[in-house]
PALUMNU-262662 format. One record per residue: residue number from 1; x negated, y, z of N, C-alpha, C, CB in turn. Coordinates in Angstrom, 3 decimals. Atoms other than C-alpha are relative to their C-alpha. Last residue first. Glycine has a CB too. Layout:
% PALUMNU-262662
(NUM,(X,Y,Z),(X,Y,Z),(X,Y,Z),(X,Y,Z)) ...
***
This chain:
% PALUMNU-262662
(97,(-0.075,0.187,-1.456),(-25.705,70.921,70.270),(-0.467,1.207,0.534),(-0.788,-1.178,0.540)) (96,(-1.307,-0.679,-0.416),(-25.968,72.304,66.717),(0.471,0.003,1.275),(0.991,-0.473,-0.637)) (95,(-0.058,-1.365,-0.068),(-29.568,71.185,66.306),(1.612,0.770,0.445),(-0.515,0.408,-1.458)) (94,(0.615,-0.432,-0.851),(-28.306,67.830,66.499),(-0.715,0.783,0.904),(-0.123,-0.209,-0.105)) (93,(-1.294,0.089,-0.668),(-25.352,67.979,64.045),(-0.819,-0.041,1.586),(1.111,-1.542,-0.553)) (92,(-0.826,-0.602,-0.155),(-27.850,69.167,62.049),(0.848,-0.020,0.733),(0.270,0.076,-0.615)) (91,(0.584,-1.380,-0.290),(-30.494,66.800,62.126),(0.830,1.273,0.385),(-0.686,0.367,-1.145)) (90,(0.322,0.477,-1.714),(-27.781,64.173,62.142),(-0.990,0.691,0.309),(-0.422,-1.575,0.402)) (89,(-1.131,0.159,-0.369),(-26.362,65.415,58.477),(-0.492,-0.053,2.309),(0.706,-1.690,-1.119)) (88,(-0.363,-1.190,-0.044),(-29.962,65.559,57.660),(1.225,0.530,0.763),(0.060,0.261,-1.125)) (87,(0.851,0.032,-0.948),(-30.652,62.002,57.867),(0.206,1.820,0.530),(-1.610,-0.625,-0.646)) (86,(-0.783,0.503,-0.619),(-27.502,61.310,56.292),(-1.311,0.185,1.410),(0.674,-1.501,-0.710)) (85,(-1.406,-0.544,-0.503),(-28.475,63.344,53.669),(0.413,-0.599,1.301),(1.164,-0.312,-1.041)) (84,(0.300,-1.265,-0.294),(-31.929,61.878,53.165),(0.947,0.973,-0.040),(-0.879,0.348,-0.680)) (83,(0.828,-0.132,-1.152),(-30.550,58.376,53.802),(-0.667,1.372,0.298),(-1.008,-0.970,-0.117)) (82,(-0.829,-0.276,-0.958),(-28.063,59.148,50.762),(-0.762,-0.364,1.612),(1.345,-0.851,-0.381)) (81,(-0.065,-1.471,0.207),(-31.138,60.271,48.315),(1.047,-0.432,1.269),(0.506,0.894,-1.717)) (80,(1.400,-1.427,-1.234),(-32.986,57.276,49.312),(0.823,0.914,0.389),(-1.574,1.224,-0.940)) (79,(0.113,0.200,-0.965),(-30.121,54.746,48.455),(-0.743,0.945,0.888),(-0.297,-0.985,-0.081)) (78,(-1.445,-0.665,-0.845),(-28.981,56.352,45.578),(-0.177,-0.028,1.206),(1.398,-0.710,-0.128)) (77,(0.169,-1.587,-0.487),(-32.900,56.082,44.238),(1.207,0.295,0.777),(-0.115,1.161,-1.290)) (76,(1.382,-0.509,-0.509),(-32.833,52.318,45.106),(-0.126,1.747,0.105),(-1.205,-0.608,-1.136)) (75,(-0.549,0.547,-1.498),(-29.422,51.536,43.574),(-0.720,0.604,0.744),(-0.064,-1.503,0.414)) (74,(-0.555,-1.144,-0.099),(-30.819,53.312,40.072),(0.631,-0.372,1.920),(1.274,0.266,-1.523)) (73,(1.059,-1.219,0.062),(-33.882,51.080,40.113),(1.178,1.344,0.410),(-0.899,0.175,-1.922)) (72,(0.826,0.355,-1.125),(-31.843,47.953,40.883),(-0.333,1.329,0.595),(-1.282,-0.853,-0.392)) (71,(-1.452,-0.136,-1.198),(-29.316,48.962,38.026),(-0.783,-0.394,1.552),(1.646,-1.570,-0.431)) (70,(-0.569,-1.671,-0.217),(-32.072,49.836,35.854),(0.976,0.135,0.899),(0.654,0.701,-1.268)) (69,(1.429,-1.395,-0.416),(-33.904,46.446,36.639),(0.485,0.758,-0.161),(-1.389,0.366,-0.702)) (68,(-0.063,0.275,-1.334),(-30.827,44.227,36.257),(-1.058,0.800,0.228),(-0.051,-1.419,0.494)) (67,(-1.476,-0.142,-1.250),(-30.221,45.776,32.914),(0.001,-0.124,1.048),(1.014,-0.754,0.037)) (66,(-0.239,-1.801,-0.608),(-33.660,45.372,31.697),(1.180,0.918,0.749),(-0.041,0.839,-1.169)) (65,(1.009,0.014,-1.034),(-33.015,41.571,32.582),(-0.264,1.754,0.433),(-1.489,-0.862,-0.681)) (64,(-0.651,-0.014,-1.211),(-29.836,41.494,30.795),(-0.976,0.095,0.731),(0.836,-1.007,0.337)) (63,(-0.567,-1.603,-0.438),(-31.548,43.510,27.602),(0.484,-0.466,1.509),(1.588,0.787,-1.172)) (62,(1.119,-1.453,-0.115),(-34.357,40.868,27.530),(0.569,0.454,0.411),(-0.625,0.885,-0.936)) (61,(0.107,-0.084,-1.401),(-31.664,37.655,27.967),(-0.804,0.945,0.028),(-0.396,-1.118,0.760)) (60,(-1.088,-0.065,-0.719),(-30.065,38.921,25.124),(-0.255,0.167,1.042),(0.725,-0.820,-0.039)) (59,(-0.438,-1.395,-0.038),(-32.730,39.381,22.849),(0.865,-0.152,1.232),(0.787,0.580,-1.386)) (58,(1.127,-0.393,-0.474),(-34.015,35.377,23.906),(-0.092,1.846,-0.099),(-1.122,-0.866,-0.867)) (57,(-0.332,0.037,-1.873),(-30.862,34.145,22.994),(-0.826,0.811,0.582),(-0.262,-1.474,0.889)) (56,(-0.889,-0.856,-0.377),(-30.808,36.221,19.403),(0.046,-0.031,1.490),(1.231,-0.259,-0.632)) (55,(1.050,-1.183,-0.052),(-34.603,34.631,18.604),(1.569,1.071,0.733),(-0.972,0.589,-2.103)) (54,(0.663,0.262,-0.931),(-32.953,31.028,19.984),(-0.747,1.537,0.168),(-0.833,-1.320,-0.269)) (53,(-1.174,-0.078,-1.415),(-29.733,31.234,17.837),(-1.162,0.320,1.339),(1.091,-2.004,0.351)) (52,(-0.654,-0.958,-0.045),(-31.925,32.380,14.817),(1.045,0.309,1.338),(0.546,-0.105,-1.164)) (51,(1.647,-1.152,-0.192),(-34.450,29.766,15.115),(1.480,0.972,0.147),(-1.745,0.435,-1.896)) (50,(0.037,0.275,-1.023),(-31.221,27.211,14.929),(-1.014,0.995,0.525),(-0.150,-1.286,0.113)) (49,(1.075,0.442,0.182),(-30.244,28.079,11.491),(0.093,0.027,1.865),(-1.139,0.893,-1.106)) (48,(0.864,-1.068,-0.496),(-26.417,28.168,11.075),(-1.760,-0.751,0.076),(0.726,0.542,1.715)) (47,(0.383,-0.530,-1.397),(-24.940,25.872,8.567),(-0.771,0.949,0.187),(-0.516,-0.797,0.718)) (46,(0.769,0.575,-0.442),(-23.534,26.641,5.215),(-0.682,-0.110,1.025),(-0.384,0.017,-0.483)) (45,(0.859,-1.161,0.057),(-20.049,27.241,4.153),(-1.400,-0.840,0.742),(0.744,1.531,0.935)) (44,(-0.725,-1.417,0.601),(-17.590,24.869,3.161),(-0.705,0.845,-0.418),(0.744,0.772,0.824)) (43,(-0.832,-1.316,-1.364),(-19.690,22.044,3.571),(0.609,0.815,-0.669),(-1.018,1.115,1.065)) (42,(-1.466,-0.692,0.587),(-20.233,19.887,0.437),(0.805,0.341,1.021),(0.926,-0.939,-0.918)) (41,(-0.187,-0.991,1.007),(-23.779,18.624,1.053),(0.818,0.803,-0.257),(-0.013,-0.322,-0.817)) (40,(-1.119,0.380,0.294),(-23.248,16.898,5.103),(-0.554,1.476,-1.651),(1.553,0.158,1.566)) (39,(0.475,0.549,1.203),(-26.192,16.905,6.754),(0.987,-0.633,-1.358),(-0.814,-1.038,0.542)) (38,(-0.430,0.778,1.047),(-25.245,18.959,9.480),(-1.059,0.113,-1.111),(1.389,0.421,-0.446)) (37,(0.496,0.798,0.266),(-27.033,20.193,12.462),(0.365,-0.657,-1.247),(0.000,-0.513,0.883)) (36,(1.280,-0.325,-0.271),(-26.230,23.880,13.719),(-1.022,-1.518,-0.582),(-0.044,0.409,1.794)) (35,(0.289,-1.343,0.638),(-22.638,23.955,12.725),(-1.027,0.502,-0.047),(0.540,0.866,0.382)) (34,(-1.155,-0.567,1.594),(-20.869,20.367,12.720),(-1.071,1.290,-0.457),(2.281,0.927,0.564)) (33,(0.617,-0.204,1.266),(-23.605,19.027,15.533),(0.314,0.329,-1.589),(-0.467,-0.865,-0.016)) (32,(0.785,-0.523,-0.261),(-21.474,19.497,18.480),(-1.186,0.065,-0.964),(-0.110,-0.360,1.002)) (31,(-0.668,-1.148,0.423),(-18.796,17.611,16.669),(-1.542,1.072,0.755),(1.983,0.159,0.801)) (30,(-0.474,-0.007,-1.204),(-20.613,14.231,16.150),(0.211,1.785,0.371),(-1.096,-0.916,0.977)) (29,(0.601,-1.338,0.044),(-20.683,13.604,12.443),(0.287,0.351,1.528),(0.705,1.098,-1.197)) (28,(-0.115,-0.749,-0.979),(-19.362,10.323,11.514),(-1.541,0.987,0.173),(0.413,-0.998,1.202)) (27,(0.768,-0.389,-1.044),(-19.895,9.149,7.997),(0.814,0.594,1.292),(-0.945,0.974,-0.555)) (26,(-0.549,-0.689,-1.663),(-17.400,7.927,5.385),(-0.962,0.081,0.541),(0.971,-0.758,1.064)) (25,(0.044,1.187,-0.587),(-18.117,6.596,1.507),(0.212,1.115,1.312),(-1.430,-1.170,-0.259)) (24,(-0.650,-0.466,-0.891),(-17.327,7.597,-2.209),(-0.109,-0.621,1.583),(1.181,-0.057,-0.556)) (23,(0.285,1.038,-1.273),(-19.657,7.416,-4.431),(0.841,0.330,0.520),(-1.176,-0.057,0.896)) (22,(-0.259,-0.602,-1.069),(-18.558,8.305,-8.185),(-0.068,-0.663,1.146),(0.999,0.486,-0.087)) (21,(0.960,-1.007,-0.722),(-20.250,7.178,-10.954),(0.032,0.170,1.170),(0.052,1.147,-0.335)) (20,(0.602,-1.051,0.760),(-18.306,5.720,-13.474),(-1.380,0.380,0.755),(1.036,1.268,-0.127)) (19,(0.770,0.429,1.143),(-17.988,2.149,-12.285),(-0.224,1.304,-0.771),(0.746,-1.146,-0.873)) (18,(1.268,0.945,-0.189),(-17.216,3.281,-8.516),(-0.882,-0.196,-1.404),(0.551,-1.565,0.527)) (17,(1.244,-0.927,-0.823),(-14.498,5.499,-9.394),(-1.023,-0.370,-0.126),(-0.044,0.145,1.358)) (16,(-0.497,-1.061,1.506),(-12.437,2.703,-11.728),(-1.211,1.076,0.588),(2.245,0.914,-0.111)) (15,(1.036,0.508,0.413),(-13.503,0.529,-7.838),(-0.463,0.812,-1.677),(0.353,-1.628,0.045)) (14,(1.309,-0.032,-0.604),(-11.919,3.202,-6.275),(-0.675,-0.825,-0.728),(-0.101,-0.330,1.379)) (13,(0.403,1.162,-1.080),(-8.916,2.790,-8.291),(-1.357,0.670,-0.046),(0.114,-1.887,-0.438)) (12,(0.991,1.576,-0.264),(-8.029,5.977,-10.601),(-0.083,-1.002,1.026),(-1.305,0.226,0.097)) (11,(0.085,0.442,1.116),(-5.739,8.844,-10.726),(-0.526,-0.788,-0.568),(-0.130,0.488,-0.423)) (10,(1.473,-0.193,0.771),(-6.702,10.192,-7.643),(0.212,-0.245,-1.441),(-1.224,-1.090,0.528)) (9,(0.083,-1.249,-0.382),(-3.330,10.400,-5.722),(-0.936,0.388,-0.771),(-0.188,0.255,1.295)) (8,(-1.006,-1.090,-0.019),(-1.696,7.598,-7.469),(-1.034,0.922,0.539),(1.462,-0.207,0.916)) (7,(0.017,0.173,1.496),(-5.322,5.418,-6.796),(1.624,1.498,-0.442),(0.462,-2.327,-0.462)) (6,(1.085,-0.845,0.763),(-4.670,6.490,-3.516),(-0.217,0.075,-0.721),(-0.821,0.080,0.015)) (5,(-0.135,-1.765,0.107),(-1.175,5.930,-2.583),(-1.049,0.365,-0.625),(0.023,0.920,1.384)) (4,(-0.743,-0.116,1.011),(-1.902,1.976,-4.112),(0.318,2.231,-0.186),(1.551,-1.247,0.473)) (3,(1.339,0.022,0.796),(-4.981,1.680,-1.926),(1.127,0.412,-1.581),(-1.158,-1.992,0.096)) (2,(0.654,-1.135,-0.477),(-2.864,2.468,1.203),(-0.617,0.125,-1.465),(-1.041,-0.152,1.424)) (1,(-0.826,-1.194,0.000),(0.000,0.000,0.000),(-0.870,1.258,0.000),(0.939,-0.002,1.210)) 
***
């Protein structure tokens, strides 16, 4: 029955296929390797390169690092500047006595 839809769908028997030319045969492809590993000719489009995922990771983690350093760095000056108010604040309120 299955071999009958196909032929109908193709217009030939597989084996009719077979004696021209045409291969026809199945692979598994394990999904985590669809877009960075295939070996598959007649993708849609063509995979990614893997250098490219590793030179983008490696941007990324740069800027989050300089990130955690400017946000450290800016914590640090807030911190002074409100200890030298607060130090003041109690200078003042001590003098005022």
């Amino acid at each position: 029955m299955w071999l009958l839809k196909c032929s109908n769908f193709l217009g030939s028997s597989l084996d009719q296929a077979r004696k021209i030319g045409g291969v026809y045969s199945y692979y598994t492809t394990k999904i985590t390797d669809i877009h960075l590993r295939s070996t598959s000719q007649v993708d849609i489009e063509p995979g990614g390169s893997l250098m490219y995922m590793y030179v983008f990771g490696g941007i990324g983690i740069f800027i989050v690092v300089i990130a955690c350093i400017n946000f450290m760095n800016l914590s640090t000056a807030q911190s002074a500047g409100r200890a030298k108010l607060a130090c003041a604040k109690r200078l003042a309120h001590f003098v005022a006595r």
